[in-house]
TILO-269146 format. One line per field, with one value per atom (N, C-alpha, C): atom name; residue number from 1; z, x, y negated; residue in three letters. Coordinates in steps of 0.001 Angstrom, whole numbers, plus 500000, padded with zeros to 6 digits. Layout:
N
name <- CA, ...
resi <- NUM, ...
pz <- Z, ...
px <- X, ...
py <- Y, ...
resn <- Ala, ...
END
This chain:
183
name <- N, CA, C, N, CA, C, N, CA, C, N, CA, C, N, CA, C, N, CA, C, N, CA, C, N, CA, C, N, CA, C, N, CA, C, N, CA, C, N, CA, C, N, CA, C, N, CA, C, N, CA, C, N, CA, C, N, CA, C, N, CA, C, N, CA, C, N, CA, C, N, CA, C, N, CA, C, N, CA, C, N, CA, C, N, CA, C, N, CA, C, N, CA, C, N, CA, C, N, CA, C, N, CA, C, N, CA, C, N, CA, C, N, CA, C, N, CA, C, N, CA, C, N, CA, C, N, CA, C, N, CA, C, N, CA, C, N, CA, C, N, CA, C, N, CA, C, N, CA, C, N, CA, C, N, CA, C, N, CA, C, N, CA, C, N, CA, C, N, CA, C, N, CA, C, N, CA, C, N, CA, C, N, CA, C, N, CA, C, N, CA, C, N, CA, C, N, CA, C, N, CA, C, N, CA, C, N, CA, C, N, CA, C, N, CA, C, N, CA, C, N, CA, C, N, CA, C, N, CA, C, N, CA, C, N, CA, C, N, CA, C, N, CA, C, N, CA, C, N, CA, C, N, CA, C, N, CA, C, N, CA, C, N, CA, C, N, CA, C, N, CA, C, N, CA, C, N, CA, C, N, CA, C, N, CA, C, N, CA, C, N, CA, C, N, CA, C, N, CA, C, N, CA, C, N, CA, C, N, CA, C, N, CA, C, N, CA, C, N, CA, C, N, CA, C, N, CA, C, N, CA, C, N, CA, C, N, CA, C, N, CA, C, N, CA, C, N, CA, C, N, CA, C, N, CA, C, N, CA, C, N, CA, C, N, CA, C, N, CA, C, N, CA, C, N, CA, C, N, CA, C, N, CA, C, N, CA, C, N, CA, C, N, CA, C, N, CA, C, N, CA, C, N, CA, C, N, CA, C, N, CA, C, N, CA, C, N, CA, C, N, CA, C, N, CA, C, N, CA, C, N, CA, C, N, CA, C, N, CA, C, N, CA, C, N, CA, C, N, CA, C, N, CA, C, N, CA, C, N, CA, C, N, CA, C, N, CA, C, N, CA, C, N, CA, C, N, CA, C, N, CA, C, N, CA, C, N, CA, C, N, CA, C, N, CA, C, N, CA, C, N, CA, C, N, CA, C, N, CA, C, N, CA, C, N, CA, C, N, CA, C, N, CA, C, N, CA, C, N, CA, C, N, CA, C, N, CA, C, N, CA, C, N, CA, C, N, CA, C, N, CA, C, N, CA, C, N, CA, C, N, CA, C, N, CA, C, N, CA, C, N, CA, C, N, CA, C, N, CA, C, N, CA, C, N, CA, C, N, CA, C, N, CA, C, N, CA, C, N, CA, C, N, CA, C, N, CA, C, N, CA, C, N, CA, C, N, CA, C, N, CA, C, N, CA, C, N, CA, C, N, CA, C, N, CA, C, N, CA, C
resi <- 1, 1, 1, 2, 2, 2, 3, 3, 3, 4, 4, 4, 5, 5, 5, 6, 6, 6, 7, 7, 7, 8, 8, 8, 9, 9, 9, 10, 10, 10, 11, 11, 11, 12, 12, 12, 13, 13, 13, 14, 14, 14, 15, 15, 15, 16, 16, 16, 17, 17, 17, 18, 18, 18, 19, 19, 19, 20, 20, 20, 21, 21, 21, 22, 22, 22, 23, 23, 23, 24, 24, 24, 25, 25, 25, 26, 26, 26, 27, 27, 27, 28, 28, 28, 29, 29, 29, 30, 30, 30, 31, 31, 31, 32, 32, 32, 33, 33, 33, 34, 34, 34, 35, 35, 35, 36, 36, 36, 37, 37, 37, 38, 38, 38, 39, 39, 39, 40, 40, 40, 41, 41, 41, 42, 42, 42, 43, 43, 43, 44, 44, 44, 45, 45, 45, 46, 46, 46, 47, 47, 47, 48, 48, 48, 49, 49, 49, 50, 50, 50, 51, 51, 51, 52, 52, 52, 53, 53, 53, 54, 54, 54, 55, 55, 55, 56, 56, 56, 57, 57, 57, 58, 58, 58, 59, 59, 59, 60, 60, 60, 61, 61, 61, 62, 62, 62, 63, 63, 63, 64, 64, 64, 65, 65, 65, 66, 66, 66, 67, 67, 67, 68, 68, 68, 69, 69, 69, 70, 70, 70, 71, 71, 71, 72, 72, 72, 73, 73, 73, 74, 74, 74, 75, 75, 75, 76, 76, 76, 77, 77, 77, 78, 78, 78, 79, 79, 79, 80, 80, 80, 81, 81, 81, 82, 82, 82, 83, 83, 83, 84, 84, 84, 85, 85, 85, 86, 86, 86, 87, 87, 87, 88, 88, 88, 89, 89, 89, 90, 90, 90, 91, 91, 91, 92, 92, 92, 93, 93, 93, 94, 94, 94, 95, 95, 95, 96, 96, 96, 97, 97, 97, 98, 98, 98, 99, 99, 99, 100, 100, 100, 101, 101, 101, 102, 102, 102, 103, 103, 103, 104, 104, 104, 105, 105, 105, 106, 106, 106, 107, 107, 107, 108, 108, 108, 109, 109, 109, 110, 110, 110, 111, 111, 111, 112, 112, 112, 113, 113, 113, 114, 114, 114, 115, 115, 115, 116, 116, 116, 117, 117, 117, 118, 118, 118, 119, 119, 119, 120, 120, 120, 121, 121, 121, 122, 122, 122, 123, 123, 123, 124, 124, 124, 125, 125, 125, 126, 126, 126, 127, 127, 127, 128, 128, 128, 129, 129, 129, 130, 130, 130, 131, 131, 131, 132, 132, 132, 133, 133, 133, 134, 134, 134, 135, 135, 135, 136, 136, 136, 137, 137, 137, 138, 138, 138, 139, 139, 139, 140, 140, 140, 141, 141, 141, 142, 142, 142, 143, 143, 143, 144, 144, 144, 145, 145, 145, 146, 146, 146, 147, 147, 147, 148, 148, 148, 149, 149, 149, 150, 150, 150, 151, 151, 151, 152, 152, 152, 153, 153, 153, 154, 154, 154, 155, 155, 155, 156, 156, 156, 157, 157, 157, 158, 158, 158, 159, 159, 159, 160, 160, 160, 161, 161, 161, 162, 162, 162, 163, 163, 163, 164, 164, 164, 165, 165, 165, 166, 166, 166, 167, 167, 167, 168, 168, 168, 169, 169, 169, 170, 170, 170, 171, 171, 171, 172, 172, 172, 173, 173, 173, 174, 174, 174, 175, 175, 175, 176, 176, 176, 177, 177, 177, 178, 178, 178, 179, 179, 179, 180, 180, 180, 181, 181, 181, 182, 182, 182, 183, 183, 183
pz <- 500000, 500000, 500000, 499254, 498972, 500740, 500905, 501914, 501961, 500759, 500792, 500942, 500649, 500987, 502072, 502732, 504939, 505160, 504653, 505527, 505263, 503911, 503717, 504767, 504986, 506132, 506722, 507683, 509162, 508956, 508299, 508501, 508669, 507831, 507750, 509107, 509202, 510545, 511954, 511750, 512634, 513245, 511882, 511956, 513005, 512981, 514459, 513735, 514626, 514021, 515275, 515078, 516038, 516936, 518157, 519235, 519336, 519737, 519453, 521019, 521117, 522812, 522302, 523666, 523248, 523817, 523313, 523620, 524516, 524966, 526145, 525280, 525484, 525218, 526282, 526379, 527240, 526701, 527632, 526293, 527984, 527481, 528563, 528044, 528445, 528091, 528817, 528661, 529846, 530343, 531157, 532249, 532726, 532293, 533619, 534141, 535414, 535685, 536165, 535629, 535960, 534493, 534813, 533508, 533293, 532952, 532896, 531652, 531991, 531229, 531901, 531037, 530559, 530374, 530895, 530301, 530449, 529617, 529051, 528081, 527716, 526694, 525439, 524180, 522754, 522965, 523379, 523470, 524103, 525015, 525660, 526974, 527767, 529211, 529428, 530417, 531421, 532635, 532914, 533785, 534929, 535922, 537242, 538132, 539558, 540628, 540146, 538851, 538438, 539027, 539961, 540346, 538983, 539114, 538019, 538086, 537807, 538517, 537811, 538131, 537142, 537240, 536504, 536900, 535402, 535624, 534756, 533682, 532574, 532132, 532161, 533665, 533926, 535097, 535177, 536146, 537506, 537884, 539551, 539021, 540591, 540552, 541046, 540144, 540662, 541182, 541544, 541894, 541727, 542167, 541969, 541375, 541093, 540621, 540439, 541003, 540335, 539901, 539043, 537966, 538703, 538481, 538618, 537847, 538202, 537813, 536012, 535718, 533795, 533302, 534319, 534094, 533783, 534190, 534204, 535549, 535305, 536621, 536446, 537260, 537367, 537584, 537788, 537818, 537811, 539312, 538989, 539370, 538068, 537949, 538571, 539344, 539928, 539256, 538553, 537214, 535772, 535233, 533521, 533283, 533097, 532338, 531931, 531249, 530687, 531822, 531629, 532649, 531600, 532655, 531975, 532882, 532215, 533498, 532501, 533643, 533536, 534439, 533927, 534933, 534636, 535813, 535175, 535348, 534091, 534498, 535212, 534804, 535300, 533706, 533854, 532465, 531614, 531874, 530457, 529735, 530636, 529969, 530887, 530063, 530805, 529723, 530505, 529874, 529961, 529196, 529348, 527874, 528693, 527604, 528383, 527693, 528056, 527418, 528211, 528060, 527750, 526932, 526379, 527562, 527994, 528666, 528542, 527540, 526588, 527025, 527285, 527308, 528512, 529338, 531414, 531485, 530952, 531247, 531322, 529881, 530128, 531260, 531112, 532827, 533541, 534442, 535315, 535434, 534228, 534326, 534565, 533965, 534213, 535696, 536515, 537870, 538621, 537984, 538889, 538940, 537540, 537064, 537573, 538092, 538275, 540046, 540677, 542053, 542271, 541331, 541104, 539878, 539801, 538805, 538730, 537563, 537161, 537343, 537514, 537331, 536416, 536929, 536485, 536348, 535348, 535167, 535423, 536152, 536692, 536005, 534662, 533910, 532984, 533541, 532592, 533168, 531929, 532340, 532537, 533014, 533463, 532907, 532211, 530782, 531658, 532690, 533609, 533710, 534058, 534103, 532669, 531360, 530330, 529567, 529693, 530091, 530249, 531532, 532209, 531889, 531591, 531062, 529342, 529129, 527258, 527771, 528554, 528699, 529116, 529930, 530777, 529386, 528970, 527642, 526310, 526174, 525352, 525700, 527097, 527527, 526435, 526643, 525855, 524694, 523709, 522755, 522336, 523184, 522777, 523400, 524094, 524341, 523210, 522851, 521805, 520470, 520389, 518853, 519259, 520490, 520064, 520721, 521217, 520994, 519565, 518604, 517219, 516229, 516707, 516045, 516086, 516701, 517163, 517131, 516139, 516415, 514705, 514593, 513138, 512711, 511388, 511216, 509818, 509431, 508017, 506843, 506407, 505102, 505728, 507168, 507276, 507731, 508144, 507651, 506410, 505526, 504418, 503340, 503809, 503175, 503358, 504955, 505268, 504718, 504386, 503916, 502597, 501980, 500575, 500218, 501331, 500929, 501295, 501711, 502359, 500767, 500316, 498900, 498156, 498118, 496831, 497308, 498429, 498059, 498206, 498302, 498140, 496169, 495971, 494458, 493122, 494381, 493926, 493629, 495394, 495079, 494213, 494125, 492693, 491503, 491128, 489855, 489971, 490534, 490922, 490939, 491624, 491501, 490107, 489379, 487912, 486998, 487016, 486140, 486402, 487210, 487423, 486628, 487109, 486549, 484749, 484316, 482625, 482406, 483448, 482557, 482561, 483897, 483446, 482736, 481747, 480924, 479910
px <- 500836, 500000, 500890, 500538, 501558, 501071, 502293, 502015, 501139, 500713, 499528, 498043, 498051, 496484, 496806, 497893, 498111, 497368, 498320, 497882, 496458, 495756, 494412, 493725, 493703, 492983, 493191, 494455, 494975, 493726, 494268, 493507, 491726, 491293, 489696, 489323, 490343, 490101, 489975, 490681, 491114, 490379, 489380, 489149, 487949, 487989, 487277, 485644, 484750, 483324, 482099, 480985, 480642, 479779, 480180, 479696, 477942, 477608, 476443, 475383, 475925, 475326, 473822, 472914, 472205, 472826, 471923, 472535, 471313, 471930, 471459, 470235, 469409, 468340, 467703, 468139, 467520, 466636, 466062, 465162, 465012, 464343, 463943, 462515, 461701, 460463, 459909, 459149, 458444, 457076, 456870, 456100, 455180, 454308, 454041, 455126, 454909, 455875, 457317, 457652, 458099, 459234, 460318, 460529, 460936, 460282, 459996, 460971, 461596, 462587, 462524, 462842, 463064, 464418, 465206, 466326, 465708, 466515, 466787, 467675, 467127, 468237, 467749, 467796, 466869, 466788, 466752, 466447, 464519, 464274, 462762, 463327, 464544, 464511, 464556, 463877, 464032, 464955, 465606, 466895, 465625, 465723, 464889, 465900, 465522, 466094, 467173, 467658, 468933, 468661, 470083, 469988, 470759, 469790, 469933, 470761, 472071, 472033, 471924, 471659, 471433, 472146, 473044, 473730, 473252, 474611, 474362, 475361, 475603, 477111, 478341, 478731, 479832, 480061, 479064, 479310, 478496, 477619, 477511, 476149, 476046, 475133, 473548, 472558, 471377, 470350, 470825, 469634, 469781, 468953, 468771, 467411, 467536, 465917, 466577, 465373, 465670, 464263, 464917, 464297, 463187, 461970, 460687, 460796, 459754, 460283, 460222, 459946, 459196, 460532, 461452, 462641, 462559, 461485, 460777, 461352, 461613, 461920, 461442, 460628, 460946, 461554, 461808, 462926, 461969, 462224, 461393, 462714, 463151, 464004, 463459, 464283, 464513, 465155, 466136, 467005, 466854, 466928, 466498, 467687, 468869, 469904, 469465, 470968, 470403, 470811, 470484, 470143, 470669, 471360, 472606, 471771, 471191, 470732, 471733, 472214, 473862, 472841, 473351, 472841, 474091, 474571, 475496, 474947, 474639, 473790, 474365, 475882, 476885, 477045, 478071, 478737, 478741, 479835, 479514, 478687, 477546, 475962, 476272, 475978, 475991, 475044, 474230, 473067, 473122, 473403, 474049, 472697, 471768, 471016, 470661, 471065, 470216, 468947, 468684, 467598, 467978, 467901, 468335, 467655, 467863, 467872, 466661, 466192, 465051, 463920, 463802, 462815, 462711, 463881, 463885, 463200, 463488, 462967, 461191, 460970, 459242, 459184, 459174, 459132, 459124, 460070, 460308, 458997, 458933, 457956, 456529, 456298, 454760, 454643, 455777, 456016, 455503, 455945, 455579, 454355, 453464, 451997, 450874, 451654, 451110, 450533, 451767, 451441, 450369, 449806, 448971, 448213, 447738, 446463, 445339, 444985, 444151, 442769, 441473, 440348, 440118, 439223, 438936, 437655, 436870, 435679, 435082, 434092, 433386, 433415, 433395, 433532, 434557, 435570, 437199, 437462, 438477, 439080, 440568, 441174, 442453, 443573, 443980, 444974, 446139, 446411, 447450, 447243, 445945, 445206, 445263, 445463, 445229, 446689, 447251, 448769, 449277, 448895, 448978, 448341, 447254, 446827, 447503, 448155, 448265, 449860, 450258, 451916, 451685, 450817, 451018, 450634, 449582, 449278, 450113, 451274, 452267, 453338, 454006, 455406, 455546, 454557, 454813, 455222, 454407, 454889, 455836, 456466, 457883, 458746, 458229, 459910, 459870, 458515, 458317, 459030, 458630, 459603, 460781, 460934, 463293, 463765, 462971, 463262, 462972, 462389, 462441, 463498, 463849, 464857, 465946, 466643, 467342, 466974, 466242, 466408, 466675, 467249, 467822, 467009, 466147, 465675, 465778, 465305, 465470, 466144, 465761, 466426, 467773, 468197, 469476, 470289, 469780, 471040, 471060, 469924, 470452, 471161, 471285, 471904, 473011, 473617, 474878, 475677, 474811, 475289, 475499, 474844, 474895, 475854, 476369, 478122, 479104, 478924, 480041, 480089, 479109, 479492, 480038, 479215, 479915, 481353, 481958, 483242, 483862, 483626, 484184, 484065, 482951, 482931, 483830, 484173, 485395, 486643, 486804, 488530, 488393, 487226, 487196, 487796, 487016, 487347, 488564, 489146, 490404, 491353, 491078, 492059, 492073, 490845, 490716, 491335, 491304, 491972, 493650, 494006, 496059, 495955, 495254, 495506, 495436, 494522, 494648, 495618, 496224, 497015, 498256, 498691, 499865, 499872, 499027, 498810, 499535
py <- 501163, 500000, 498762, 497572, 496771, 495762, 495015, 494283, 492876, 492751, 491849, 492335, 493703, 494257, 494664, 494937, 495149, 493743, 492764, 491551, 491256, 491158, 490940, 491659, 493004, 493956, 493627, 493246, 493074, 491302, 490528, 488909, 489392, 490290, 490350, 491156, 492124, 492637, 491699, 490868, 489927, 488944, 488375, 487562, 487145, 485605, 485592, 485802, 486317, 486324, 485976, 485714, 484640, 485665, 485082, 485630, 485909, 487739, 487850, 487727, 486290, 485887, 484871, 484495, 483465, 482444, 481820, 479757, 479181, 478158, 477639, 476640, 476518, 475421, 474830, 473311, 472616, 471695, 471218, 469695, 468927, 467567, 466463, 465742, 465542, 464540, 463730, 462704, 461699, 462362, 462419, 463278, 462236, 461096, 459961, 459393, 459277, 458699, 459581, 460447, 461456, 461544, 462742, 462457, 464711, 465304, 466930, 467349, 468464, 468755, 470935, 471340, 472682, 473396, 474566, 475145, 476283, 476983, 478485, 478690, 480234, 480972, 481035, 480783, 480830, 482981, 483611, 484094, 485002, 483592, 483002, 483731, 483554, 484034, 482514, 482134, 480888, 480756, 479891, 479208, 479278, 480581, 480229, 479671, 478752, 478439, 478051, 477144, 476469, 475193, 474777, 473184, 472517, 471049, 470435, 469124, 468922, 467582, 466394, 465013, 464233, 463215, 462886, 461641, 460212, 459573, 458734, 458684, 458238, 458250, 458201, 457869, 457596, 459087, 459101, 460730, 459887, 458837, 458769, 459002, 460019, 460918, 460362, 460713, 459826, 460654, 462299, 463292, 464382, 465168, 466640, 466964, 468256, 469072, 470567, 471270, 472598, 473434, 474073, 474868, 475596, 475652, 476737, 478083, 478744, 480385, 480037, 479252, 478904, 478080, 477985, 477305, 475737, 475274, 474089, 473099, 472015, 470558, 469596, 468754, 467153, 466748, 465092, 464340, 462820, 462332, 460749, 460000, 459314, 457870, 456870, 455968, 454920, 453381, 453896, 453228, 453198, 452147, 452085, 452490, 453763, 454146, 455152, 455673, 456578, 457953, 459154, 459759, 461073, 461752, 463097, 464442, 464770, 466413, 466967, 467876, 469312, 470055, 471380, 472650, 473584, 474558, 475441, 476453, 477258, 478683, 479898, 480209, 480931, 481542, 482101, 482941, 482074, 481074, 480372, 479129, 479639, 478998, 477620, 476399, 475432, 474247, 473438, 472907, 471213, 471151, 469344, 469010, 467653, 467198, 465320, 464670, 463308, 462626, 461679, 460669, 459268, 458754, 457262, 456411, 455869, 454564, 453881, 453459, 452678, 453716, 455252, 456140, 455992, 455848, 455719, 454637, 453475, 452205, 451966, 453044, 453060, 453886, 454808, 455731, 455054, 454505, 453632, 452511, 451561, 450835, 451166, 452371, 453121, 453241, 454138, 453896, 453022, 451995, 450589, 450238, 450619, 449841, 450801, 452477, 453273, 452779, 452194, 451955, 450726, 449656, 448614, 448738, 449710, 450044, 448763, 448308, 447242, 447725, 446745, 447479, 448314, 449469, 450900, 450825, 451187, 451227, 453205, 452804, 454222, 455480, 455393, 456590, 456633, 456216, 456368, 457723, 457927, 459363, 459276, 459761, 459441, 459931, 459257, 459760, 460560, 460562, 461495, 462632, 462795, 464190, 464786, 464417, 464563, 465090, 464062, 464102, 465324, 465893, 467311, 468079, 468164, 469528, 470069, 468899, 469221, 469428, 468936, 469475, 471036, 471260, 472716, 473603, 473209, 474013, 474041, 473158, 473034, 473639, 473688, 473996, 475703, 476806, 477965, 477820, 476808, 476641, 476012, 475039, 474735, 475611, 476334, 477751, 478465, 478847, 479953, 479326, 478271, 477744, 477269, 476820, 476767, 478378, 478988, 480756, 480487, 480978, 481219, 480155, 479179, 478190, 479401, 479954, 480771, 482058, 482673, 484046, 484471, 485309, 485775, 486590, 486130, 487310, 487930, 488624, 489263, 489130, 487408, 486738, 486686, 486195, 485400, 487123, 488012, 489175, 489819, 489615, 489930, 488892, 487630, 486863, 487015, 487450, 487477, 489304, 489804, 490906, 491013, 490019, 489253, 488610, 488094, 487241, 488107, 489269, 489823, 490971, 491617, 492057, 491472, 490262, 489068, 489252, 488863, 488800, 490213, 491348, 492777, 492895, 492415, 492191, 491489, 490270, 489379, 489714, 490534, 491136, 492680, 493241, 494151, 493503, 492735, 492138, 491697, 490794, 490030, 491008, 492491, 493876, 494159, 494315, 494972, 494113, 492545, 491990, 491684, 491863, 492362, 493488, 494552, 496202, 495550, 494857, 494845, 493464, 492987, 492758, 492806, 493809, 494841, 495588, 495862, 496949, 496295
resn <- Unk, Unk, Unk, Unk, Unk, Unk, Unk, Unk, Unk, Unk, Unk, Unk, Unk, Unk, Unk, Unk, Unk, Unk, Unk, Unk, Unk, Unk, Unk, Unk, Unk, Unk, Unk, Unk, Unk, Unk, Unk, Unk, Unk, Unk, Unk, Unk, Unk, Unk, Unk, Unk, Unk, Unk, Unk, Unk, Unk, Unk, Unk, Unk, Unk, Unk, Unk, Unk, Unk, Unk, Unk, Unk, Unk, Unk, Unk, Unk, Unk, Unk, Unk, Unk, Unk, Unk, Unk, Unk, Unk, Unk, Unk, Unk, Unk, Unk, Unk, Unk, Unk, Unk, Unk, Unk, Unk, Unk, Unk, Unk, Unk, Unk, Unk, Unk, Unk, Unk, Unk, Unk, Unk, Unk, Unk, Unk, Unk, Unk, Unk, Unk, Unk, Unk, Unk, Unk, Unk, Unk, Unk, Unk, Unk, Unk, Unk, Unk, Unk, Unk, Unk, Unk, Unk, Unk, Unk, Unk, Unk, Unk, Unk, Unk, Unk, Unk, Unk, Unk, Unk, Unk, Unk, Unk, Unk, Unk, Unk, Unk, Unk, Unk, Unk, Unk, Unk, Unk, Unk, Unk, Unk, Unk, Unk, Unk, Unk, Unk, Unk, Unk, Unk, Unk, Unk, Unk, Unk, Unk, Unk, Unk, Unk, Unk, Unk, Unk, Unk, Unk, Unk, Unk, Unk, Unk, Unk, Unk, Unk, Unk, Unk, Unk, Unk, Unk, Unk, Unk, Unk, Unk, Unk, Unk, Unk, Unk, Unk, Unk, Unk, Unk, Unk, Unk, Unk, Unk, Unk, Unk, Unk, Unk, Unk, Unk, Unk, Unk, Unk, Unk, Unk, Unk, Unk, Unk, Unk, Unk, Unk, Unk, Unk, Unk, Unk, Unk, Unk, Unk, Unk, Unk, Unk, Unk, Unk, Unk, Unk, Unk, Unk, Unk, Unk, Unk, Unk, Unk, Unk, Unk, Unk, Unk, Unk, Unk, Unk, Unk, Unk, Unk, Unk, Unk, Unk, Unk, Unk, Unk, Unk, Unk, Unk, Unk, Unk, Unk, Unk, Unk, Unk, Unk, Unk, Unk, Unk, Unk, Unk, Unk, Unk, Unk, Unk, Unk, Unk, Unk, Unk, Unk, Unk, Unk, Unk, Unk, Unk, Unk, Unk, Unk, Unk, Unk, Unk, Unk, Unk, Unk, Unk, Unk, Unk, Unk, Unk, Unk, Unk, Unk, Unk, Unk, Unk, Unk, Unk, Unk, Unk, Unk, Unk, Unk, Unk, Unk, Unk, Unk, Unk, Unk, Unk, Unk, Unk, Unk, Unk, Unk, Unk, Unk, Unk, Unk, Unk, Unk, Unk, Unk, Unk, Unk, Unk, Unk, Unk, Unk, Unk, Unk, Unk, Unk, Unk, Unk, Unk, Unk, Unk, Unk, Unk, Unk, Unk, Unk, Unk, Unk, Unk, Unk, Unk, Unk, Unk, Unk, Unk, Unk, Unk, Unk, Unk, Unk, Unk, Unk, Unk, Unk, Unk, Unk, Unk, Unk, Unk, Unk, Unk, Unk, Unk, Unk, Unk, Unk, Unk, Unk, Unk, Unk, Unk, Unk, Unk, Unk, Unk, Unk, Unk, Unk, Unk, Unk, Unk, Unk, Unk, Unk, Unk, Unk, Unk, Unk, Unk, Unk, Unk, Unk, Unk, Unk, Unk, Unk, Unk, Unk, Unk, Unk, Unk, Unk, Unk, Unk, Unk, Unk, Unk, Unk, Unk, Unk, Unk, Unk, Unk, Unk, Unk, Unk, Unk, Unk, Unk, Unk, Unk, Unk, Unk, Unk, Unk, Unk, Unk, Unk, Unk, Unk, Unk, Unk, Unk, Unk, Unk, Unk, Unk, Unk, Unk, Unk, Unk, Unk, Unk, Unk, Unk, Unk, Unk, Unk, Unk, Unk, Unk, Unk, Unk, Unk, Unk, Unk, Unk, Unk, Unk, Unk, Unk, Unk, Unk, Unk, Unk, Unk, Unk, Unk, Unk, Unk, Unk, Unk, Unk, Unk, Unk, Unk, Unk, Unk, Unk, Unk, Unk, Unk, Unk, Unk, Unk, Unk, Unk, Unk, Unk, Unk, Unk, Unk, Unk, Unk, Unk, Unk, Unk, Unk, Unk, Unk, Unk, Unk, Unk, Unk, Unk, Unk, Unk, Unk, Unk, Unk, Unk, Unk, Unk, Unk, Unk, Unk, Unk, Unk, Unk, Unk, Unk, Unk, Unk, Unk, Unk, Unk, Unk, Unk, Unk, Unk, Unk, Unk, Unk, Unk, Unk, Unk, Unk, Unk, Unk, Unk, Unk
END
C-alpha cells in the first residue's frame, strides 16, 4: 500500500466527528411582571432543581431561581439591564442565555403600574390571568419544537450518507483516472 492511501485512512480514521450528545436549550420570556425562562436538553429531558444564577454583564450578581420539575423558573428584575441567566447542568451542559435590557425595562415598568392599577371597570378581564393560562398551555409546545429543532431525522442521515458515497465515488474515479494514465 503506497504511503499516501496509509495516511488518507489513518487522517479519515482520525478524523474528528461530532459528538452524538444533546445540547442544552435554554430560552427567557416576559412573564408580567416577571421575567419566565426554561432549560433543558433538545432531546425533551428538562433541567429539574437547576439553580439559576442571574447576573448582569459584567458578572455582579442580581439573583437566583431554580428550575421546577418542567425545568421551568421565574425571575422578577429590579434593574432595567440586561440580565445573563447561567445554569450549570453538570457534564459539560451549561446554559448561558440573556435578556436585552430594553425587554427588562418593560418588565420592570409593568412592575411598577402593576402596584397602582388605574380605574377598572366591573367586567374587565384581566389580561394577567390570560397571560397565564396561554403561557402554561404553550410552555409544551415550545419544548416540543426546540426538541424537534434538534432531532435528526430521516432526510438529514440520508443526506449525510449521501456525501460520504459521493466522496468514496470521487477517490474511485480519481484512483481510475492515474491507473489510465499510466497506461
Amino acid at each position: 500500500m503506497k504511503p499516501s492511501a496509509i495516511f488518507l485512512a489513518l487522517a479519515l480514521a482520525l478524523a474528528p466527528l461530532p459528538a452524538l450528545a444533546h445540547k442544552v436549550i435554554a430560552s427567557v420570556f416576559p412573564s408580567g411582571a416577571q421575567i419566565e425562562g426554561e432549560i433543558g436538553f433538545s432531546n425533551g429531558d428538562m433541567a429539574k432543581a437547576a439553580t439559576v444564577t442571574v447576573t448582569d454583564p459584567t458578572g455582579r450578581a442580581l439573583g437566583q431561581a431554580v428550575t421546577d420539575d418542567n425545568g421551568a423558573f421565574t425571575f422578577t428584575p429590579t434593574e432595567a439591564v440586561d440580565h445573563v441567566f447561567h445554569a450549570d447542568l453538570g457534564g459539560g451542559h451549561v446554559a448561558n442565555v440573556t435578556m436585552a435590557a430594553a425587554d427588562v425595562a418593560k418588565i420592570v415598568e409593568k412592575a411598577k403600574t402593576a402596584g397602582n392599577p388605574g380605574p377598572v371597570a366591573a367586567a374587565a378581564i384581566d389580561p394577567e390571568v390570560i397571560a397565564t393560562i396561554v403561557r402554561d398551555e404553550m410552555r409544551p409546545l415550545r419544548q416540543e419544537i426546540d426538541a424537534y429543532k434538534e432531532k435528526n431525522d430521516l432526510q438529514a442521515i440520508l443526506g449525510g450518507i449521501g456525501y460520504i458515497a459521493g466522496l468514496f465515488g470521487l477517490g474511485f474515479y480519481t484512483a481510475a483516472r492515474r491507473r489510465l494514465a499510466a497506461v
